[in-house]
N, C-alpha and C positions, 0 to 999 in steps of 0.2 A: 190422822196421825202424820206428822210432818215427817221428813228421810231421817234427821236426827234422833227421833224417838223410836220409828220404826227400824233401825237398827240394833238400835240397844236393846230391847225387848229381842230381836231376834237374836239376840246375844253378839252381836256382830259391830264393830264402827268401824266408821267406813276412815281413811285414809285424808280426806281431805275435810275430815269435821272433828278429828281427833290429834290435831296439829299440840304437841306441848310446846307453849313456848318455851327461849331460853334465849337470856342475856348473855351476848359473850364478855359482859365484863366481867363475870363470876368466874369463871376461868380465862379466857383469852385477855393480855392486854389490848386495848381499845387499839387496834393499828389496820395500817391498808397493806396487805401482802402482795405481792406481786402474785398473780394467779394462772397458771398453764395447764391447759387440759389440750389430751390428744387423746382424737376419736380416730379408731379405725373403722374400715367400710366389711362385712361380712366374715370381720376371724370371730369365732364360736370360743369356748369355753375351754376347748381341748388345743387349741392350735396354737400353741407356745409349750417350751420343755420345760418349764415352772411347772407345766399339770402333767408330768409326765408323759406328753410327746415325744416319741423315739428319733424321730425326724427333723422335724425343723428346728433349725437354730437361730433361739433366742437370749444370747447371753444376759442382755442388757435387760430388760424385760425381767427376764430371771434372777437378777439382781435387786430392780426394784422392787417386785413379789415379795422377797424377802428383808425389804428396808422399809415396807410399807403397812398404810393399816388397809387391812383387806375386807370388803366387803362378799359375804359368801354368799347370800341371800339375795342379790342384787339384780333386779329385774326392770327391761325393757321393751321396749313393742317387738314381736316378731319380723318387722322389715323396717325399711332407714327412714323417710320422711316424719312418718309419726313416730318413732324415737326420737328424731331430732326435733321433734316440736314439744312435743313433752317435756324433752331435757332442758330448752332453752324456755319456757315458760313458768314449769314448774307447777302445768296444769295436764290432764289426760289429752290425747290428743285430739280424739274425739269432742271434745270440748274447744277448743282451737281451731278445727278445720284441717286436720290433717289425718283422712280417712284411708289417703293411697300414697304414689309416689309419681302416678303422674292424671293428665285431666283437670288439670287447676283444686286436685284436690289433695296436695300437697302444699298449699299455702296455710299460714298462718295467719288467721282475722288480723286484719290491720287496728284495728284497735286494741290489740293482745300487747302486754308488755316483753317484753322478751330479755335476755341473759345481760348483753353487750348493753342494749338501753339503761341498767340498772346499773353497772360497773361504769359508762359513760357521765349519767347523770352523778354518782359517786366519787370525781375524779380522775377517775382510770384514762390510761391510753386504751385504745383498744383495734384488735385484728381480726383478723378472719383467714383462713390459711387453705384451700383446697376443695371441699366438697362442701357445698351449700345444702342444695337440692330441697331446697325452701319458698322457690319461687325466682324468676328471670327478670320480672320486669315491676316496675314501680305501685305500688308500696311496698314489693314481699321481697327485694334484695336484701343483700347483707347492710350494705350503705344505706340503707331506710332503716336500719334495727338496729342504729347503736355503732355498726363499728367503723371506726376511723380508718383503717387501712386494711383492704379487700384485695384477696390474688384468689383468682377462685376461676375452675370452669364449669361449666355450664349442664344444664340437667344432675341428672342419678348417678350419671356416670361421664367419662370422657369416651367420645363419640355421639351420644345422645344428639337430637335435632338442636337441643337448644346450645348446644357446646360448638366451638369455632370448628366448620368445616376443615375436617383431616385432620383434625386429632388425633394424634395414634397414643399417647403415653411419653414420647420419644418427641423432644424440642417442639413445643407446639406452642399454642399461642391461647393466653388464655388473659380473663379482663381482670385489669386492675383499677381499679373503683371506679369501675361498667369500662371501660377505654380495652380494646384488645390491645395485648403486649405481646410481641415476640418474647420468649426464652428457650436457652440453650441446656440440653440433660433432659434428665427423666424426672415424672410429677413428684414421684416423690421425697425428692431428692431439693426440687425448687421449693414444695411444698413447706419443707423443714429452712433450706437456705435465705426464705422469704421473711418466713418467723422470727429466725434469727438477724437479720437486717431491723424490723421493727422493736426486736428485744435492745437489740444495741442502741438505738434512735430513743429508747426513754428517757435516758439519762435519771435525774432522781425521780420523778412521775409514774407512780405505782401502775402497772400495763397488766390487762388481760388479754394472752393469746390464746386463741383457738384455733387448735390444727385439726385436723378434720380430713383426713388420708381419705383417698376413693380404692386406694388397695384395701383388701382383695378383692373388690368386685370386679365382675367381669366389665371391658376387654381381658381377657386372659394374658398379658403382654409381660416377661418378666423383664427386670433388670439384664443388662449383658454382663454373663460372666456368672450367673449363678446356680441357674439349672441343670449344669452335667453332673455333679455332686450330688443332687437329687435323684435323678435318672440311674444315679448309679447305684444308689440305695432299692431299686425295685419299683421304684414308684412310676404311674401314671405320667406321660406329659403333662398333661390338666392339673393333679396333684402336685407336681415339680414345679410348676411355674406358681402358683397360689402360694405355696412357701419360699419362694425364691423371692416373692414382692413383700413376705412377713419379714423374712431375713433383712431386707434393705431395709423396711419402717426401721429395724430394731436399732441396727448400724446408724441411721439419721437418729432416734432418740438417744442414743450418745454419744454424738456428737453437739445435741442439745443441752442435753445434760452437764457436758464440758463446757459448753457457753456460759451457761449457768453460773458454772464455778468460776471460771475466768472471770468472769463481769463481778464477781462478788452478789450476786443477785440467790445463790440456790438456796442459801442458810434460809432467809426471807420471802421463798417461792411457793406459796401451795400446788402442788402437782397433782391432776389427778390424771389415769390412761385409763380407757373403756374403753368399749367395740358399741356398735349400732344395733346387733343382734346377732343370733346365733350364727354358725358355720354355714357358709353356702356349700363347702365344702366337705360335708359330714355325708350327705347324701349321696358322694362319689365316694367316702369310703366304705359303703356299705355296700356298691355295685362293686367293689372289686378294683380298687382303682390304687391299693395299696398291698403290698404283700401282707399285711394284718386280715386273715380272713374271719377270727374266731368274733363273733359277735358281742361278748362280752367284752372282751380284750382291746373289739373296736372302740364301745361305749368309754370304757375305764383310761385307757389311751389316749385317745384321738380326739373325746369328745367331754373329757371334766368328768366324765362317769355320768352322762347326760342321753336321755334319751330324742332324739328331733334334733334338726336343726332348721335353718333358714325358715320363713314364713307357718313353722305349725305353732300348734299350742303347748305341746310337750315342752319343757324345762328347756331342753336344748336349742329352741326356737328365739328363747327371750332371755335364760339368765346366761348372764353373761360377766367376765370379770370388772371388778371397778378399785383399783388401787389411790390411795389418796397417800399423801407422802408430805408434811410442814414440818423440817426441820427445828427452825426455831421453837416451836410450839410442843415438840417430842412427838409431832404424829410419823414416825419412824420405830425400825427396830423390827418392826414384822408385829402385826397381831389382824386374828381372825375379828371380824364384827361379823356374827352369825345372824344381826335382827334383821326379818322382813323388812327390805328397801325398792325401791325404785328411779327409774331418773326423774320419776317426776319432784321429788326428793332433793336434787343436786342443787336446782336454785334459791330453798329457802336456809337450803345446809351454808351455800357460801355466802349469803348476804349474812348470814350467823359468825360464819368463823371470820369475814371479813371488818363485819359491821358495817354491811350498806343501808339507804332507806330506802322503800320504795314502796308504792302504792301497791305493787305487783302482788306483797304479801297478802292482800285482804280477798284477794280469788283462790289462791294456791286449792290445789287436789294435794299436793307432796307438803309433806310435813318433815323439821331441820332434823337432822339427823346429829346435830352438836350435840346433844345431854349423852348421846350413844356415847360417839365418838372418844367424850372427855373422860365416859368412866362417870358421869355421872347417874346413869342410869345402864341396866344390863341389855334392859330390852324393854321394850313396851309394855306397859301398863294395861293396856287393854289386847285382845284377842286381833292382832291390827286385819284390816280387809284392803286388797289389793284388783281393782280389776281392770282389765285389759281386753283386747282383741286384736283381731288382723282384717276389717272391713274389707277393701281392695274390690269395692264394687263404689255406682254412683249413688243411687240407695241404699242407706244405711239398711241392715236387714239383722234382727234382735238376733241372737246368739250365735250369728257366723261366727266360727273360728272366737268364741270367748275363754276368758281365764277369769277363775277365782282363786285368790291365794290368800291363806292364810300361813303361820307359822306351822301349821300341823296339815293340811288338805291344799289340795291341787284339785279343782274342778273345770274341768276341760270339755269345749265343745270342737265338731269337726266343721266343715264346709258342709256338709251335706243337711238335709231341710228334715228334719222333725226326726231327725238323730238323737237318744238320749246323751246324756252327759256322762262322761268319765269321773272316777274320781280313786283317785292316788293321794296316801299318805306319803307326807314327805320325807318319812325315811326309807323310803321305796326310791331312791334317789334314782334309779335308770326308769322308774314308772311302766314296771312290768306287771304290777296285780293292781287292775282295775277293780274296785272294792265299793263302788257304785251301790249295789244291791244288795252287801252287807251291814251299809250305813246310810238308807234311806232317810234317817231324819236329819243329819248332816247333810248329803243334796239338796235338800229342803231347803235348810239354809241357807245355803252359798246359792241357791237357787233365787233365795227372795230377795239377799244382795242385789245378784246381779240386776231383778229385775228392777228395783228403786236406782238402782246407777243409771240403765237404760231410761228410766223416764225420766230423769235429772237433765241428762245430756242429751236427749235425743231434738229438744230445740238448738240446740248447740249446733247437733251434726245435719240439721236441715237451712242452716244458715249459707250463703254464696258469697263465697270471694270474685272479688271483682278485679280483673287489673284496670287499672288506671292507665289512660292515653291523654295525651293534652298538658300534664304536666311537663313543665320546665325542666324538672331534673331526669326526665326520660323522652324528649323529641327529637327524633322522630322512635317510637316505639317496637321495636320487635318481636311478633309474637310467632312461634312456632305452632307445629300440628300435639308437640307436649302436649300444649294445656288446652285442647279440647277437647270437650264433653261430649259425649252421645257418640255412637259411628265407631269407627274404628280410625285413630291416628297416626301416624307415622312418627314414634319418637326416638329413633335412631339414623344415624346417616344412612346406615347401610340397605335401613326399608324405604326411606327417602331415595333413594340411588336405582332400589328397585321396585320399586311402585309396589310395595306389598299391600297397603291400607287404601284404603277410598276417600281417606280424612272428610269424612262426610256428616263430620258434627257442628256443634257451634259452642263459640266463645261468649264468656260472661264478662260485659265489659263496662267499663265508667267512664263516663267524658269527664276531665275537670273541670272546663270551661266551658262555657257556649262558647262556637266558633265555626269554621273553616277548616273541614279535616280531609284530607285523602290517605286512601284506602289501597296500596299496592299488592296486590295478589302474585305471590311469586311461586315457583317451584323448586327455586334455588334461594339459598342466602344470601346474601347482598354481598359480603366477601368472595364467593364464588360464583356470583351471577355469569346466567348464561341464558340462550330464550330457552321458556318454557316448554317449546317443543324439540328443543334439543338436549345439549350436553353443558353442565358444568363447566367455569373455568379449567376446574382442573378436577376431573373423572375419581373417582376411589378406585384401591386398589382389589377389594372384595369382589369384582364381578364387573359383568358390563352393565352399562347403566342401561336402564329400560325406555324406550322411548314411546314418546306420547303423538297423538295430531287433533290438535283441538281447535278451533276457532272462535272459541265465544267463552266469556265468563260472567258469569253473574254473582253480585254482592246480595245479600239481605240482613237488611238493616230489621228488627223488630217484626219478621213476617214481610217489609215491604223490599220487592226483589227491585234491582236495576241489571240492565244487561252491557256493555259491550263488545267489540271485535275483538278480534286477536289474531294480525298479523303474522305471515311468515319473518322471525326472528326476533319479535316482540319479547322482552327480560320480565315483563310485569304487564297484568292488567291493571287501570286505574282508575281509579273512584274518585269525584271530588263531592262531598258533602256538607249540609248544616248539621250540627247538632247540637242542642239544648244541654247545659249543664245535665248530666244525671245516668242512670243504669241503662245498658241495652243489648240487646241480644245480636249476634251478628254470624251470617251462613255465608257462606259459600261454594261455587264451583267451577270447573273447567269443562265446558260440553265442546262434543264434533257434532254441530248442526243441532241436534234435537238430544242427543246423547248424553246423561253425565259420565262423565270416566272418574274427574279426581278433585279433591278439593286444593285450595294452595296448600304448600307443608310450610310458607313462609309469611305473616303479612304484615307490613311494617305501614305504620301509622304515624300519619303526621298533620300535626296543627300549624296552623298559616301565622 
């Protein structure tokens, strides 16, 4: 019995075989809207005063909540990478290549179509505004996928390895389509002032931006000037600064919003605002990190009436809000859309309301959510099935951290190995009676789902991305300790500074060309180069840096090792090699005499 049948029979269909279509010309007239989406980085469901938060102020926000159509039901991966592949493909992310958020296994298959590619080939201008965290180096940038104008830095977060050394949040330097650019202020302030530059450069040429804030993830770093008004309310430092970085997003979105008007663009703008996943921030209010002690009070407050947040499977991990707002079109005025959604959802919803074309539709997991939308249907037709997870290992491993959602059941797994499953009614909305063992034929179910989804996708999630070296539009290459597999990596400056990892994995990599390549082993980044057994250009300010004394390094190419010296004040070891068009596995390390200590946390790749 094929997945299609055997769902149906199990009373169940699944999400991406029960797509309805819908012609926007039946309602929509046939036109290109100018389209703006801003994603933020770990605010949850509760963390804006539209959900009734006591605390942070979000005027603006809470204005569009209330001018918008609101999606209630609206569900995303439990942490950022695989939300954002989802969101921009409009496939699970499992199915894509985006298992974690770092290890190269937060890339997206380069043969995957994505958001920008479809809006580009469509006519669109198109941007990219902030946090990627999609991939660093060629095929997986922003500028490989569609969009025309990239300000973005580097890794998950700013400071990560692959982000311009010294980072802090505060005038740094970050690439503008790959080129490092000085800028002056705070990210997210450039963030919005970037978008806005590109919105004005359309002129009549219908543009999609996507802004993409790294607030609130940690660094914990706020704006100047806003956390004493926090502090004074009762609250945590920790807490104080995470709403003090919400406060500013809200402040930059209107001042967006006013661009908008100004330009004469907002009548004609689809707006949509989401977050990546739940609250990172939910988990400190529940240690005490808020004068709110009573736990209910927290859930209903703090957190949407949401049980979990950041990386579980409980509700508060994944739903999250999704505001969509077209003027023109009367999607305005405030109204609930209560149907079971997803972001895998978002890509076939806007080629729908836009009227794009694209090949992309004939794979979608997400089905267009326009018949909702328009009123012309209430809710789906069928019992819809939704499933997700939180992998965050390198082997896929069958019901780590899974969800099954339905419009009625929540079927929830934990991390731990041969744990039964949870299972909450969804009008149990904080997901306090696990109801597992009074509705064993229901488990059943949502049980056989899931497991037809895992053998669908499980060739999907054993597939390897590869970065590419050799190409033209990425030489000389830079690859951080990020994206290596196996070992333990170094993907922040500040573990890089203190030698916390052994970076003692390997990289998945493709030659483009037969040729002439060298292989620089660094400990430092090439902007802050310094020798390997000393200090940085210029030191962080987190700690003292750790030092090394090593005299030998060795490359391995495929299993085949090379060795050489390494000098007192040597910046890099270097490799010069052949290699044959095609895939290859590549090790290395830094030994004193016979000893490994470290792998490079740097290695930049270059074809002759």
């Amino acid at each position: 019995m094929d997945r299609r049948k055997f769902l149906k029979t199990a009373g169940l269909v699944s999400a991406g075989l029960a797509t309805q279509g819908f012609s926007s010309s039946k309602w929509f007239k046939k036109s290109k809207p100018n389209v703006v989406i801003v994603m933020t980085d770990d605010q949850g469901m509760g963390d804006m005063s539209c959900m009734g938060n006591p605390y942070v102020q979000t005027p603006v926000l809470d204005e569009l909540w209330a001018d918008s159509y609101r999606l209630t039901d609206y569900h995303v991966c439990p942490t950022c990478s695989p939300t954002r592949a989802g969101f921009l493909t409009g496939q699970y992310s499992n199915r894509v290549g985006a298992l974690w958020t770092v290890r190269s296994q937060e890339l997206v298959y380069r043969d995957k179509i994505m958001m920008a590619d479809v809006f580009k080939a469509n006519g669109y201008s198109t941007g990219m505004f902030g946090k990627w965290h999609l991939g660093e180096n060629y095929p997986f940038r922003p500028q490989d996928r569609g969009y025309d104008q990239v300000t973005i830095h580097g890794g998950g977060a700013i400071s990560q390895s692959p982000d311009y050394w010294g980072n802090d949040l505060f005038d740094d330097t970050y690439y503008v389509n790959g080129k490092p650019t000085n800028f002056e202020g705070y990210c997210t302030d450039i963030w919005f002032d970037e978008a806005s530059k590109f919105i004005k450069k359309s002129g009549d040429k219908p543009f999609f931006a996507h802004i993409a804030t790294n607030i609130a993830h940690v660094p914990m770093i706020a704006p100047e000037g806003y956390e004493e008004k926090y502090l004074d309310m009762g609250l945590d430092s920790w807490m104080a600064r995470f709403y003090s970085m919400i406060q500013n997003m809200d402040e930059n979105l209107g001042r967006l919003i006013q661009l908008l008007k100004d330009e004469g663009k907002l009548d004609d703008t689809l707006f949509m605002f989401t977050t990546d996943n739940g609250s990172s921030a939910f988990k400190r209010v529940m240690d005490g990190q808020t004068p709110l002690n009573d736990p209910l009070k927290q859930f209903e407050l703090l957190n949407g009436g949401l049980r979990g947040h950041k990386g579980l499977t409980y509700d508060g991990g994944h739903r999250v809000p999704m505001f969509i707002k077209w003027p023109k079109m009367n999607l305005n005025g405030g109204k609930d859309i209560n149907a079971l959604c997803g972001h895998i959802d978002i890509l076939p919803t806007l080629m729908d309301l836009c009227d794009l074309k694209s090949k992309a539709a004939e794979n979608f997991d997400g089905r267009s959510l326009a018949p909702i939308i328009s009123g012309k249907m209430k809710d789906w037709k069928d019992d819809r099935v939704l499933v997700n997870d939180s992998q965050r290992v390198e082997e896929p491993v069958k019901y780590r951290r899974g969800m099954v959602m339905t419009s009625t059941w929540r079927l929830l797994y934990s991390n731990k190995k041969d744990t039964p499953p949870e299972l909450y009614k969804t009008t149990d909305r904080a997901q306090q009676n696990n109801v597992s063992k009074q509705y064993p034929e229901v488990v059943k179910k949502l049980v056989a789902a899931y497991d037809v989804w895992w053998d669908e996708l499980l060739p999907d999630m054993q597939r390897v991305a590869r970065i590419v070296v050799g190409n033209d539009a990425d030489n000389p290459a830079r690859i951080s300790s990020h994206e290596m597999r196996g070992g333990k990596g170094d993907f922040r400056h500040s573990a890089v500074d203190k030698l916390e990892n052994k970076n003692d994995g390997y990289y998945t990599l493709e030659a483009d060309v037969s040729g002439t390549y060298t292989f620089d082993l660094m400990r430092w980044p090439p902007e802050a180069m310094g020798p390997i057994n000393g200090q940085p250009k210029w030191p962080l300010t987190r700690g003292k840096t750790k030092q090394i004394s090593v005299n030998r390094a060795e490359l391995k190419l495929d299993g085949k090792p090379q060795f050489r010296e390494i000098k007192y004040g040597d910046e890099f070891a270097s490799f010069t090699v052949k290699l044959d068009k095609g895939p290859f596995k590549l090790e290395n390390m830094f030994y004193e005499n016979e000893k490994p200590v470290v792998g490079a946390s740097y290695i930049r790749v270059t074809r002759a």
